[in-house]
N, C-alpha and C positions, 0 to 999 in steps of 0.2 A: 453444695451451693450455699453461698455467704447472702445473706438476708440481710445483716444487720453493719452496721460500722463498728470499726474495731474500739470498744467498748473496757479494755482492760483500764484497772485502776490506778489513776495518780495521785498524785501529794494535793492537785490543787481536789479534787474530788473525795479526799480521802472523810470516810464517815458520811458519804451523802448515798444512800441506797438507788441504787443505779437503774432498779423497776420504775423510777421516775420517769429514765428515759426513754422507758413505753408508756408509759400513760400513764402509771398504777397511780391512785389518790384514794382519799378519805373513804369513796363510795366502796370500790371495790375492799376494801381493806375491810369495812363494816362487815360485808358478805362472805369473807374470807372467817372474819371473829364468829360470823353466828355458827358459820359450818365447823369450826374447832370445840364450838360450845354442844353438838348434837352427841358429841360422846361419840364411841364406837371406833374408838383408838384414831380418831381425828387431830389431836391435838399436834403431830407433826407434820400435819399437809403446809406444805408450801405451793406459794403462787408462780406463775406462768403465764403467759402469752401464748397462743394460738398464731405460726407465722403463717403455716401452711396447712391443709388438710389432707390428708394420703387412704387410700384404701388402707383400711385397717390401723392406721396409725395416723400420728402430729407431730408435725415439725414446731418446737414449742423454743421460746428465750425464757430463761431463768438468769437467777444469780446465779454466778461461779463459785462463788468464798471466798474470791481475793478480789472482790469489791467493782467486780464486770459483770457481765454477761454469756451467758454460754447456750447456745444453739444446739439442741439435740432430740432425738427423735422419742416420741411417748407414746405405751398405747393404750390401747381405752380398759377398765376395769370392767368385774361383769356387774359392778356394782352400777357403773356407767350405765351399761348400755340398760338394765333392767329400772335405771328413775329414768332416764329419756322414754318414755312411752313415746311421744311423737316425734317426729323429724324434726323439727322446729329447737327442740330442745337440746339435741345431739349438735356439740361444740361447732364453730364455726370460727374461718380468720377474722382476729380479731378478737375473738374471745380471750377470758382471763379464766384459766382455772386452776382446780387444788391438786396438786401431786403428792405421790407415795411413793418409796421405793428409792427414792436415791440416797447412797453412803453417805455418809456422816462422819464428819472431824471435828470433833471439841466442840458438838453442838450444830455445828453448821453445815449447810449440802456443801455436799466436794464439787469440785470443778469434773467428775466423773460423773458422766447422767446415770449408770449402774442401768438398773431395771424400773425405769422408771417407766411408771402409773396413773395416769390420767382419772381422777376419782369422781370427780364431782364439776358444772360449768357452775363459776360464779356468776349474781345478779349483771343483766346488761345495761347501759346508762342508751344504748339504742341498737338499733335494728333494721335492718334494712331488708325485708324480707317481698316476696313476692309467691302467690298460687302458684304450688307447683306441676311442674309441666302433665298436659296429662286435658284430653277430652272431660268434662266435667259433669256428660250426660250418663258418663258409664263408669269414673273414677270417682274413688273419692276424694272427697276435697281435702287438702293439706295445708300447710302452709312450711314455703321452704325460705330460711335463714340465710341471706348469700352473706354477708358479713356485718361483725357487731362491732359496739362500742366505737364507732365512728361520731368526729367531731363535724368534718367537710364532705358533702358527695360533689364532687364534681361529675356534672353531666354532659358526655364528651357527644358534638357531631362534626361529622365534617362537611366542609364546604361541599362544592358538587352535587352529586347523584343522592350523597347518603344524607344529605338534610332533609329532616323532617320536623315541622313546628308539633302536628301529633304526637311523635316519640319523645319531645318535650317534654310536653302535658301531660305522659303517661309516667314519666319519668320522677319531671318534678314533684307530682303526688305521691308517690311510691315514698319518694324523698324525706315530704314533709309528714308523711308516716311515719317514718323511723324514726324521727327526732334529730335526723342532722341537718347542717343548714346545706341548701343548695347553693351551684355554684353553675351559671351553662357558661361552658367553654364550645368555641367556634373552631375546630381542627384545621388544618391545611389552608389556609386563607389565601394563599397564592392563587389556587384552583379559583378565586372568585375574586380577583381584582379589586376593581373599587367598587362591586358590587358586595362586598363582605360588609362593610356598612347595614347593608340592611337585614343583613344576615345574622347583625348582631341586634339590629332592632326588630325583627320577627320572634327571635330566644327571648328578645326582655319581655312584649307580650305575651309571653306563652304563662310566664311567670314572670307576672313584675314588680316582685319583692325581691327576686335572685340577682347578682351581679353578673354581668355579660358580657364577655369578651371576645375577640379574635387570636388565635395563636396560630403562629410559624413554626413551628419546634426547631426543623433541622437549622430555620435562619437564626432562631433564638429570640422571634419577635412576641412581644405578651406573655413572655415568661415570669417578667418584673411583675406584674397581673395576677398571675396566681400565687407567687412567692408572698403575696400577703395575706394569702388562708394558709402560708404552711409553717405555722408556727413549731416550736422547740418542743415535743414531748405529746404534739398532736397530732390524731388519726384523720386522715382523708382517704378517698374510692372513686375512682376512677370507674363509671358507669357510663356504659355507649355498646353501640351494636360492633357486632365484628368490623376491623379493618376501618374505624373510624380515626384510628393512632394513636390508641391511647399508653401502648407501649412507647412506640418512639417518644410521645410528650413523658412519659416517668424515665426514660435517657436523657432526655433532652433537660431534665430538673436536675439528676443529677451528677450529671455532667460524665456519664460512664454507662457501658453497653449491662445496664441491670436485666432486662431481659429482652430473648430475640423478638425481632421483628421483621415481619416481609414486604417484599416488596410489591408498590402498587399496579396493577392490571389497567393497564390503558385503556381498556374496554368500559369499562364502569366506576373505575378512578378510585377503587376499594381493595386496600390493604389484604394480602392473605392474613386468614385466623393464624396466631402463631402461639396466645395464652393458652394452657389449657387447665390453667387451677388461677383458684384466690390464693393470690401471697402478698402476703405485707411485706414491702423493703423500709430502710431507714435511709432517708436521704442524709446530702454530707450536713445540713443546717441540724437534723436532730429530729424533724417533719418525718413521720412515716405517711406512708403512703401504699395500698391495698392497687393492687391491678387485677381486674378479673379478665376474666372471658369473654365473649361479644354473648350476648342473651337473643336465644333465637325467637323465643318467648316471652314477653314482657307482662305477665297475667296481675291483675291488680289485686292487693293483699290491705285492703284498707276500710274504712269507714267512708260514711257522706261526707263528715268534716275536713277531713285531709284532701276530699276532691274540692270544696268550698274553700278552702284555703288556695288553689289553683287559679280557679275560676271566679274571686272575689266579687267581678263587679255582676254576675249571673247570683251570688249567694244574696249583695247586696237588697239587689233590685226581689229577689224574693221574698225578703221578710216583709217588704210592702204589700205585696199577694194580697186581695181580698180572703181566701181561703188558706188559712194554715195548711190544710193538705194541698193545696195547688200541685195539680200536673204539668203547669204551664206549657202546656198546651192549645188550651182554646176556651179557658174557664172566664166570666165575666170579669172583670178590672184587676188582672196578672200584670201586675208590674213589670213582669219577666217579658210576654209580648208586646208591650209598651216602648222597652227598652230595644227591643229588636227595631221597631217600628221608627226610633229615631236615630238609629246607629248610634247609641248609648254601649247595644251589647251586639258583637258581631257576627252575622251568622254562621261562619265557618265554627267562631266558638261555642256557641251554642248546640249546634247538629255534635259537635265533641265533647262538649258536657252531658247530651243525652245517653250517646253510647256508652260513655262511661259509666255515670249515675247508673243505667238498666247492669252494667257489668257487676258493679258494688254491689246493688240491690239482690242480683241472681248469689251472688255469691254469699250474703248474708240470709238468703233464704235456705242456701245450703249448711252453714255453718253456726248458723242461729237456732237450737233446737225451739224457742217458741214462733221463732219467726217460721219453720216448719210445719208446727202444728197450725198457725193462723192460716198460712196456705193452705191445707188440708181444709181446713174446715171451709175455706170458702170457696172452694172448688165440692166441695159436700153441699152447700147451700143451692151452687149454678147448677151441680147436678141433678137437684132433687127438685128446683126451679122449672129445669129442662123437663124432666117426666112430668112435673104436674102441665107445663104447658100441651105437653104431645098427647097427654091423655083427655085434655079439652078437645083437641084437635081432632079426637080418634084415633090420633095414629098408634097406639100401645091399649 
């Protein structure tokens, strides 16, 4: 399967290193120089793109030698797998890393991938990761990478059944965690007539810093729309739940059947799953583009801030709080029920920022080892609270 566009070298290209037209710049290069400087016969790793991720191996782009690009499969070293202690760390689409192993002419990797080696993942410039799947009263907590080094996330719903302003919210956060910029796109807009209007003004409040649009794919309507985040040499991700279309919308970009898609179920107006891996394509503009899977799970993998960054005018209205630690709740002069109280701040947003915030909070109690021991200890205080009250009582 072809990933990339046909990428061989011309006269007008000739001497322009062609990892430009994945992404590769000054950042990754630095992290490329420190790992050639650790010794330990590093000094001939060359760099790579992560297209695909395979059981036991990577579908990776490199140079050729003759001034292209060359697609071919890599697998992991045990040097690999023994620095990834965690999942998190263990390569992901989108990644850029260092190789071993491939032949050499006159200095330079052959257009022959040979026995190539996957050594080391270079530093990421972002991340888009999410708690991975998994009860969290019985598992342990993780954190899983779905794809790196992303410029745009676009966050795909569709019209009808599958819109949800919540999977927004949950989204967009996730989003403004990693470090790329959000994007809500509106799928299928036909399914909602002249009701798609507000469908695109429901996504702007969800996050209304993000840009928000309606697309047609198969008509080709709002495609001009996104074609202005999909710049020359830059990463975008296509994130949404299954069957929202976020396949047919990366056909629909670049203008050719890159990966299948099914058709819609009249019943529930929801595409069959057809993705079953992250891969990065190259549109024909030079724009790559990551297509994942529908996430059956959307677990949040973030801090308080990046939810604050969601839910602006609830972060606002808090810092006014009489009490820094405000639960706003029900504490004297919360700016936060205040705001409620005059439709400043809306109540459906609010009940979704609590869930939230409680989700962050469990999850940094889990992942936090002092935030651990604080809970411990005060749940040792309630408990030992408790006995002394039951032994006034008589009851112990």
């Amino acid at each position: 399967m072809e990933f990339l566009n046909d990428t061989e070298g011309s006269p007008e290209r000739e001497g322009v290193d062609p990892l430009l037209d994945l992404g590769w710049n000054q950042f990754f290069s630095n992290g490329l120089s420190d790992l050639r400087g650790r010794g330990r016969g590093d000094a001939e790793l060359e760099p790579a793109r992560v297209l695909e991720v395979r059981r036991g191996s990577f579908v990776v782009a490199a140079r050729d030698g003759n001034g292209g690009l060359a697609e071919f499969e890599a697998r992991p070293s045990g040097r690999l797998s023994s620095d990834c202690l965690a999942a998190a760390q263990w390569p992901a689409t989108g990644d850029w890393v260092a190789l071993r192993g491939r032949e050499r002419t006159g200095g330079r990797a052959s257009a022959d991938p040979g026995s190539a080696i996957v050594e080391a993942v270079l530093p990421r410039s972002s991340a888009f990761s999410r708690k991975a799947a998994g009860d969290s009263r019985y598992d342990k907590v993780s954190e899983q990478v779905l794809v790196a080094n992303v410029d745009t996330a676009f966050i795909v719903t569709a019209a009808g059944t599958d819109f949800s302003v919540r999977r927004i919210e949950r989204y967009a956060a996730l989003a403004h965690e990693s470090g790329a910029s959000p994007v809500l796109v509106i799928t299928k807009a036909d399914l909602a007539g002249d009701a798609v209007l507000d469908l695109v003004a429901a996504a702007g409040d969800a996050y209304p810093f993000a840009p928000a649009f309606a697309v047609c794919a198969p008509e080709g309507r709002g495609l001009d729309a996104m074609a202005k985040h999909l710049k020359a040499g830059s990463t975008a991700v296509l994130l949404g739940s299954s069957g929202s279309g976020k396949s047919t919308l990366l056909n629909a970009l670049a203008g050719t059947e890159l990966n299948s898609t099914g058709a819609v179920k009249d019943y529930d107006q929801r595409g069959r799953h057809t993705t079953s891996s992250r891969t990065l394509f190259m549109l024909p503009g030079g724009a790559m583009v990551i297509d994942t899977p529908g996430l059956r799970e959307v677990q949040l993998w973030l801090g308080e801030e990046s939810l604050g960054g969601v839910f602006t005018e609830i972060e606002e209205a808090a810092a006014a709080c009489r009490f820094s630690d405000c639960s706003h709740e029900g504490e004297p002069d919360c700016a936060v029920q205040a705001g409620l109280e005059s439709g400043s701040i809306m109540a459906d947003r609010y009940e979704s920022w609590q869930r939230l915030m409680k989700e962050v909070r469990f999850l940094e109690t889990k992942t936090n080892v002092t935030a651990k021991l604080a809970e411990r200890a005060k749940w040792k205080i309630r408990s030992k609270a408790s006995r002394q009250l039951r032994r006034l009582r008589g009851e112990i």
